[in-house]
C-alpha positions as CSV (number, residue, x, y, z in Angstrom):
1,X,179.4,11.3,231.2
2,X,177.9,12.1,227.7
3,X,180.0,10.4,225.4
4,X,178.7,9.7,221.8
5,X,180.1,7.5,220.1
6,X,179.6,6.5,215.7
7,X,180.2,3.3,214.5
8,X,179.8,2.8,210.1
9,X,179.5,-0.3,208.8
10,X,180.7,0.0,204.9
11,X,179.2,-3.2,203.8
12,X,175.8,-3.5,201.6
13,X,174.2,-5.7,199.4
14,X,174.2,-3.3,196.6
15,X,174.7,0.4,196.2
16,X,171.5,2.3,196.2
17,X,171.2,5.0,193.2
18,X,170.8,8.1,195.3
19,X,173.4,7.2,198.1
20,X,176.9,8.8,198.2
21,X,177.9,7.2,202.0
22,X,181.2,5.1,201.5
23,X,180.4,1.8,201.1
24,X,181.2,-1.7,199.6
25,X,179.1,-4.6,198.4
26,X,181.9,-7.1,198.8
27,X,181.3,-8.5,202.0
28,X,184.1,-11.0,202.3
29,X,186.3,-9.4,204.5
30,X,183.5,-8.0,207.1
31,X,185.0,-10.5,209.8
32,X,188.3,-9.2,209.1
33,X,186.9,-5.7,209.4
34,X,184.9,-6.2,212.5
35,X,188.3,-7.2,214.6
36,X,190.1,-3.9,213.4
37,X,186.8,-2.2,214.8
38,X,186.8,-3.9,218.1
39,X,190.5,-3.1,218.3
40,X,190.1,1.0,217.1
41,X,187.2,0.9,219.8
42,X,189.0,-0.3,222.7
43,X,192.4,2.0,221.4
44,X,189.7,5.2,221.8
45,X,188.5,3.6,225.0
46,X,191.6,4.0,226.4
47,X,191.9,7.6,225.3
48,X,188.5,8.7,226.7
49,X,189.7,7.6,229.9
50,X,193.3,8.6,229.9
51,X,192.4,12.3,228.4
52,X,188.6,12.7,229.1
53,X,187.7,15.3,226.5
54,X,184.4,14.2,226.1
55,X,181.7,15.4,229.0
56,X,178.6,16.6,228.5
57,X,175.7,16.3,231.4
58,X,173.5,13.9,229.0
59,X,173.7,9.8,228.6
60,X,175.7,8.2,226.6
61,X,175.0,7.4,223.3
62,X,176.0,5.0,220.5
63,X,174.7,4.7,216.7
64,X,176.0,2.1,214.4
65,X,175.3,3.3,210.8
66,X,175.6,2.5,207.3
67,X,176.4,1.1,204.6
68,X,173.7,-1.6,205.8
69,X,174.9,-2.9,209.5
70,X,172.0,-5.5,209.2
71,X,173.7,-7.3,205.4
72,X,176.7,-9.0,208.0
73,X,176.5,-11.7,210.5
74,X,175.0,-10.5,213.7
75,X,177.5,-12.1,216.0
76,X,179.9,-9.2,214.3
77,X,177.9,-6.2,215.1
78,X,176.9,-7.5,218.4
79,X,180.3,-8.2,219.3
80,X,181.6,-5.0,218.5
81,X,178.6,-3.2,220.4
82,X,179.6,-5.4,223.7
83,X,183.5,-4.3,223.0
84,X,182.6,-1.2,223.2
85,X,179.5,-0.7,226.5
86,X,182.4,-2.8,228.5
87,X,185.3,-1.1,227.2
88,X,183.9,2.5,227.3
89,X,181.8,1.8,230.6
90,X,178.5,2.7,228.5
91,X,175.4,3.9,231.2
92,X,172.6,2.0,231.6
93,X,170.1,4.7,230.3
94,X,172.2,4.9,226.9
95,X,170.4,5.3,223.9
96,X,172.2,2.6,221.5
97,X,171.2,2.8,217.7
98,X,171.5,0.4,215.3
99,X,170.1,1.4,211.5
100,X,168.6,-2.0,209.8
101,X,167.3,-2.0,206.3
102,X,164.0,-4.4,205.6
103,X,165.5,-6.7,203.0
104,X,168.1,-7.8,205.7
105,X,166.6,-7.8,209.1
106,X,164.7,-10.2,210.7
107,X,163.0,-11.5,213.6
108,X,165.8,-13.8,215.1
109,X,168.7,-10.9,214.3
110,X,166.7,-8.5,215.9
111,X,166.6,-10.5,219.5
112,X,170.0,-11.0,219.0
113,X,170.7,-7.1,218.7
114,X,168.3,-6.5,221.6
115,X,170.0,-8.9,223.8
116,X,173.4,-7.4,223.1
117,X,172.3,-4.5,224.2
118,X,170.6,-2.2,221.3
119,X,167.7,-0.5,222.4
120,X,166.6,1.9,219.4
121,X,165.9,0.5,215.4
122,X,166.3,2.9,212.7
123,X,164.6,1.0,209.8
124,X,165.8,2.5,206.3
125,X,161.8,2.0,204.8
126,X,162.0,5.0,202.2
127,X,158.4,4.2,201.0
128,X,155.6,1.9,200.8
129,X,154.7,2.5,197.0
130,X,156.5,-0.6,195.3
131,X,157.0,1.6,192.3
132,X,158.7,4.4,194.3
133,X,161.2,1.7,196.1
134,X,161.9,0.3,192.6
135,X,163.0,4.0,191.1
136,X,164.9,4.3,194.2
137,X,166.8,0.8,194.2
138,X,165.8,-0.4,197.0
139,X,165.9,-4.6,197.4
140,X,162.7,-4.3,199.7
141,X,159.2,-4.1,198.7
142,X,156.0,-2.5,200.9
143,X,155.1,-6.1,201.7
144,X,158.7,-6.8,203.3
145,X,159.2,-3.5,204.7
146,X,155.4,-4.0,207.1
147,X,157.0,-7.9,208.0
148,X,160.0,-6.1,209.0
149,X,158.8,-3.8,211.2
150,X,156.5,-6.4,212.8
151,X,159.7,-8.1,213.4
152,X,160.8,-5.8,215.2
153,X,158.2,-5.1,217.5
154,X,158.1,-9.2,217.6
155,X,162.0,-8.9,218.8
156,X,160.7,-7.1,221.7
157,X,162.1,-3.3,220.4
158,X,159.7,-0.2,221.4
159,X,161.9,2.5,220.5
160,X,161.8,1.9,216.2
161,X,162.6,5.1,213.8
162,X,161.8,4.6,210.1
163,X,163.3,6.8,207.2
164,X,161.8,7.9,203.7
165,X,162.4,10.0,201.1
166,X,160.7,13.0,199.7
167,X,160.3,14.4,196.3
168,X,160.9,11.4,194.6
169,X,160.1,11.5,191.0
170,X,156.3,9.9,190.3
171,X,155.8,10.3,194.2
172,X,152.4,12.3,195.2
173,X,152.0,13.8,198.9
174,X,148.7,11.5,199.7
175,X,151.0,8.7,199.5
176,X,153.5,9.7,201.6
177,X,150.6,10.8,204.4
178,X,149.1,7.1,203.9
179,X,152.6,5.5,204.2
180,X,153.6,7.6,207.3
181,X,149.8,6.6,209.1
182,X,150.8,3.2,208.2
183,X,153.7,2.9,210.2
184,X,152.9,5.1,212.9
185,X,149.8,2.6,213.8
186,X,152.7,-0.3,213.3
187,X,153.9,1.8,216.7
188,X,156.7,3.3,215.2
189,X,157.6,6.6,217.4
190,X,159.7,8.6,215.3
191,X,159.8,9.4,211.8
192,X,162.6,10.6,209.5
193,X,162.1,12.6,206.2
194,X,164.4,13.1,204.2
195,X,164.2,15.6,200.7
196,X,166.0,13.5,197.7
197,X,169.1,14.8,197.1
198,X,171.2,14.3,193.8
199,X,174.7,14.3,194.2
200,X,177.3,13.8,192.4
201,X,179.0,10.8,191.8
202,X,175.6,8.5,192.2
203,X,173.5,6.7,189.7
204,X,170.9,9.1,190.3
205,X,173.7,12.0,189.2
206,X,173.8,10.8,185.7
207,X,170.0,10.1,185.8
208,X,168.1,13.5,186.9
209,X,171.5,15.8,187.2
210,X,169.3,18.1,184.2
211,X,166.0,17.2,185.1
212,X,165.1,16.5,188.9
213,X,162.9,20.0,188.9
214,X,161.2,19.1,185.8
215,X,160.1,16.1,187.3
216,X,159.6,17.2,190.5
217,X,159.2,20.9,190.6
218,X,160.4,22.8,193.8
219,X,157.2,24.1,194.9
220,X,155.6,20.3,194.4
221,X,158.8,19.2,197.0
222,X,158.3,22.1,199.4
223,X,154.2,21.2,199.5
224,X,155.4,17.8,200.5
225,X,157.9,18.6,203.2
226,X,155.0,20.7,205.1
227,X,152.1,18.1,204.6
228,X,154.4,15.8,206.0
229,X,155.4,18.2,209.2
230,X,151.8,19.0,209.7
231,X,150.7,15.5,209.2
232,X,152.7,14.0,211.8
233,X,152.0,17.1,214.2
234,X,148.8,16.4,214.2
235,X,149.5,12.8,215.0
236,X,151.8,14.0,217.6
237,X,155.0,13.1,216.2
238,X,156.6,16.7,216.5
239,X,159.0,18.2,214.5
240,X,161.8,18.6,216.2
241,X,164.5,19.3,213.9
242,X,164.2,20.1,210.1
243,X,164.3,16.4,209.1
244,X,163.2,14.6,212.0
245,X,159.7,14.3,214.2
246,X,159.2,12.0,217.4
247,X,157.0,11.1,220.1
248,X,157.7,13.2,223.4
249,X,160.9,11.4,224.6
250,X,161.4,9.6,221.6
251,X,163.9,12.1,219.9
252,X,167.5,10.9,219.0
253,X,169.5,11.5,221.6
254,X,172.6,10.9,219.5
255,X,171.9,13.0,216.9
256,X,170.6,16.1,218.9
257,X,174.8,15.4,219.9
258,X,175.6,16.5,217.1
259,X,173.7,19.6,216.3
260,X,174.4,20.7,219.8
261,X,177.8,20.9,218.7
262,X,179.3,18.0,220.9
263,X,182.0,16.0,221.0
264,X,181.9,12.5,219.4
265,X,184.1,9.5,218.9
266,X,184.0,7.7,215.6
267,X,185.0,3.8,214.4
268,X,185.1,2.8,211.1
269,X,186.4,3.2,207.8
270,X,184.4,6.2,206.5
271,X,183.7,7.1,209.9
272,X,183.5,11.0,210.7
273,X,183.6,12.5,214.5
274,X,184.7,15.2,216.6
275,X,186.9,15.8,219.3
276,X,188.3,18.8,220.8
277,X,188.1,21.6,218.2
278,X,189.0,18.9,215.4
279,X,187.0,17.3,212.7
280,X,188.0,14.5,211.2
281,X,187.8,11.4,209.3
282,X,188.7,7.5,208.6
283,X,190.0,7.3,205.1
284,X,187.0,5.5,203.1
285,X,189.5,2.1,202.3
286,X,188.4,-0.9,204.0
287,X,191.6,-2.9,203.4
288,X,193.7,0.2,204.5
289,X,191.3,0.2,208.0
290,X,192.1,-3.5,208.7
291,X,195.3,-3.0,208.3
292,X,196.1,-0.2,210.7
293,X,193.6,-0.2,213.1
294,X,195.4,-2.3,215.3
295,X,198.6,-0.3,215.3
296,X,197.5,3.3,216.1
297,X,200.0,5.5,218.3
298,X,198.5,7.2,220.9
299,X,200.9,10.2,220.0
300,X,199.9,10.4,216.3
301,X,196.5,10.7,217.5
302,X,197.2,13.4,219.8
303,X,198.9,15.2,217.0
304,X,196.4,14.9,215.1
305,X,194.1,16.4,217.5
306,X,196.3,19.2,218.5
307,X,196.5,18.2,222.2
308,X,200.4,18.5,221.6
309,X,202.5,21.5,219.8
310,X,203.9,19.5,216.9
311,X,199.8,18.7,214.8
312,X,200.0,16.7,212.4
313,X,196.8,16.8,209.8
314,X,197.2,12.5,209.0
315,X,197.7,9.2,210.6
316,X,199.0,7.1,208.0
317,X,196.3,5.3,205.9
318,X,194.2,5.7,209.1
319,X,193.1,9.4,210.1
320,X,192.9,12.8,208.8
321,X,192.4,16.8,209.9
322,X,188.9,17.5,207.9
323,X,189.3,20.8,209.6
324,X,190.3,22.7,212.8
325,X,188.0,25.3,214.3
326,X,189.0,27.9,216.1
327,X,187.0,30.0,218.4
328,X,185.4,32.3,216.1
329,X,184.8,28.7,213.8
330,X,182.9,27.5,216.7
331,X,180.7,30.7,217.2
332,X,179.7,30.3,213.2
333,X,178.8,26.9,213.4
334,X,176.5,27.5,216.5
335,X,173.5,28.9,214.4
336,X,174.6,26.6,211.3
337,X,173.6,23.8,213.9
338,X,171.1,25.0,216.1
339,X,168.8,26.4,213.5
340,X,168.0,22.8,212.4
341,X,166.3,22.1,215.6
342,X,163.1,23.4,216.7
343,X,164.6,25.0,220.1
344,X,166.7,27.2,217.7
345,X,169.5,29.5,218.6
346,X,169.6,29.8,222.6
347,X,171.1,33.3,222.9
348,X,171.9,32.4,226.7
349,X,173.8,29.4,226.0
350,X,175.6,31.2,223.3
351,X,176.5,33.4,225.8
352,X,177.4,30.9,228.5
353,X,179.8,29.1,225.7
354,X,181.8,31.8,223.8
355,X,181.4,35.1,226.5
356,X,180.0,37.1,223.7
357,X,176.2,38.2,223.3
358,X,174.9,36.4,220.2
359,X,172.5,39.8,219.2
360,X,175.5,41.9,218.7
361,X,177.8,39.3,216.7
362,X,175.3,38.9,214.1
363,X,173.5,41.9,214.6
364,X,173.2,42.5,210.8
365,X,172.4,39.0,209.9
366,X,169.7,38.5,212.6
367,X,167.9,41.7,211.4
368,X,168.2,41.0,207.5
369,X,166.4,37.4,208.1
370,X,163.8,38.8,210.8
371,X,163.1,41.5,208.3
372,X,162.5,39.1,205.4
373,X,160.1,36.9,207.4
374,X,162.6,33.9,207.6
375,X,163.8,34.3,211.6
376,X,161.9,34.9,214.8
377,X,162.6,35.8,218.3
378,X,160.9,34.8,221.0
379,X,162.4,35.5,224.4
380,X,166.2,34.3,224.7
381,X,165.7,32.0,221.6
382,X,165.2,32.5,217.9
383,X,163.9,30.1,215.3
384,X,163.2,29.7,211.7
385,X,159.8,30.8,210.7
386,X,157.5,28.2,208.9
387,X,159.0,30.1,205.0
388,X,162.6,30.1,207.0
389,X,162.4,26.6,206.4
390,X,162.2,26.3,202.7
391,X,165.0,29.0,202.8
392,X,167.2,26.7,205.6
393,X,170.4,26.6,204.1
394,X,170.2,30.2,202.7
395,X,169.6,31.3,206.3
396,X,172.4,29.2,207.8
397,X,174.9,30.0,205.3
398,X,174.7,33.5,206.1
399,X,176.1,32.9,209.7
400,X,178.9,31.3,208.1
């Protein structure tokens, strides 16, 4: 069937500096929180099977993210994962994510979550340099990140991702490499990386908004980001999309979803999917959530979605229209999407999904970037070159 479904989980312990993902630290109504979830996921699992708009020819998958799912009692996240396998009819081969951060997971949660029926850790590590963790807030140190990831292994998991962060001010590129060897001889089969961000509205905003290149120079970041892609090639954790390397047959399957453009259900407030040819989101209020996921009318929803003639761009205090694509919409974000990965643009597939020849949409655009070094064809596909991807976004955007 190929249904992907997102669960978020708002709750944390505290707010990291650099993070601008909706989320509380007041924890005291997660229970009541949890039983809106169950209830929004069986509403949706109704809909998938009454209307079907979701089929691709892949497994299913399911990621529960964060906010910190691993800071609330396991008995709520594994009661909502076992809603929604029975409720949506989840596959066997599913690929079922749940993101755990060190300071909160342990040994006993994770063979709870592996008997409910996750099957793939992504461990938020960030770094193994205790001075690095404590500039980016995090409540773990290097110590307690390796005991978690033992943990993990210990829980019986095989398929564990761990995250970090890149260009962090005080942070050298030797570190990193000895961080990422670390874990990878832990057993850890896939590998996040992701550039530090500042954006607006975080701790880290008001910190380095005037000074993050001082500190960290763009040429220092960029040296970074390709020791890190050539270190793990070498180790044989490929790159297979701008942020993201894996063992063969380790890549997430759930977020490939997404920058193949598929359709995906979403659960939670804060929680983002896409169904149809609409985008859209769960307003970021926990107390509104609770108290109207249990009363959401099919026909709103279907409004909402523009299955009917009367849309409607809200759900009150529940949903809203981020945006609807048309055709030509769709055709735009193609490339924007695609040219993360390392398979590219399939000119074919474009082909097969909008009847239009990719080469002679974006004729000009696909000879400006090959002519400055930053695109290459090879065969039906074309890909960023090796300086494309320190120019990523100024390639994308121009297919927009």
């Amino acid at each position: 069937m190929g249904r992907h479904i997102y669960v978020h989980n708002p709750f944390c312990v505290h707010k990291c500096p650099y993070c601008d993902f909706y989320s509380i630290t007041d924890r005291s109504c997660a229970g009541p929180y949890y039983e809106a979830a169950v209830k929004e996921a069986r509403f949706w699992a109704g809909f998938d099977k009454e209307h079907g708009v979701i089929c691709d020819d892949g497994p299913d998958t399911v990621y529960f993210g964060g906010g910190t799912p691993s800071c609330v009692p396991e008995d709520l996240i594994c009661g909502l994962l076992e809603t929604i396998t029975s409720s949506f009819g989840i596959g066997s081969d599913a690929e079922i994510t749940l993101e755990v951060n060190p300071a909160s997971f342990t040994e006993e949660k994770g063979r709870a979550y592996l008997n409910s029926g996750f099957n793939r850790l992504s461990m938020g590590i960030q770094s193994l340099d205790d001075g690095i963790l404590k500039t980016l807030g995090r409540l773990h140190d290097s110590k307690g990140a390796l005991a978690a990831l033992d943990a993990a292994f210990k829980a019986g998991f095989t398929n564990v991702s761990s995250d970090f962060i890149t260009g962090v001010p005080g942070q050298n590129a030797e570190c990193i490499l000895k961080a990422l060897q670390t874990v990878l001889d832990k057993g850890v089969k896939h590998i996040s990386t992701y550039s530090l961000m500042i954006e607006e509205g975080t701790k880290f905003y008001e910190r380095y908004k005037d000074n993050i290149e001082d500190l960290v120079p763009p040429d220092t970041e960029r040296a970074m980001y390709h020791a890190v892609r050539d270190f793990l090639k070498d180790k044989g954790i490929i790159p297979y999309e701008i942020s993201n390397s894996a063992a063969l047959g380790f890549e997430s399957r759930h977020n490939t979803a997404y920058w193949d453009g598929r359709d995906y259900y979403a659960i939670g407030a804060g929680a983002h999917g896409f169904l149809g040819s609409v985008r859209f989101g769960h307003y970021d209020n926990v107390e509104s959530y609770i108290k109207y996921a249990g009363n959401i009318k099919e026909d709103d929803v279907l409004r909402l979605l523009g299955f009917t003639g009367d849309e409607t761009d809200s759900v009150e205090g529940f949903l809203y229209c981020e945006e609807r694509l048309g055709l030509e919409d769709r055709m735009r974000e193609y490339p924007f999407l695609k040219l993360r990965t390392s398979k590219g643009i399939d000119t074919a597939e474009f082909y097969k999904r909008f009847g239009k020849r990719f080469e002679e949409v974006y004729k000009n655009e696909l000879s400006d970037n090959i002519g400055k070094g930053l695109l290459r064809a090879e065969g039906q596909r074309i890909f960023l070159t090796e300086k494309g991807l320190d120019l990523a976004n100024q390639v994308m955007e121009d297919f927009l």
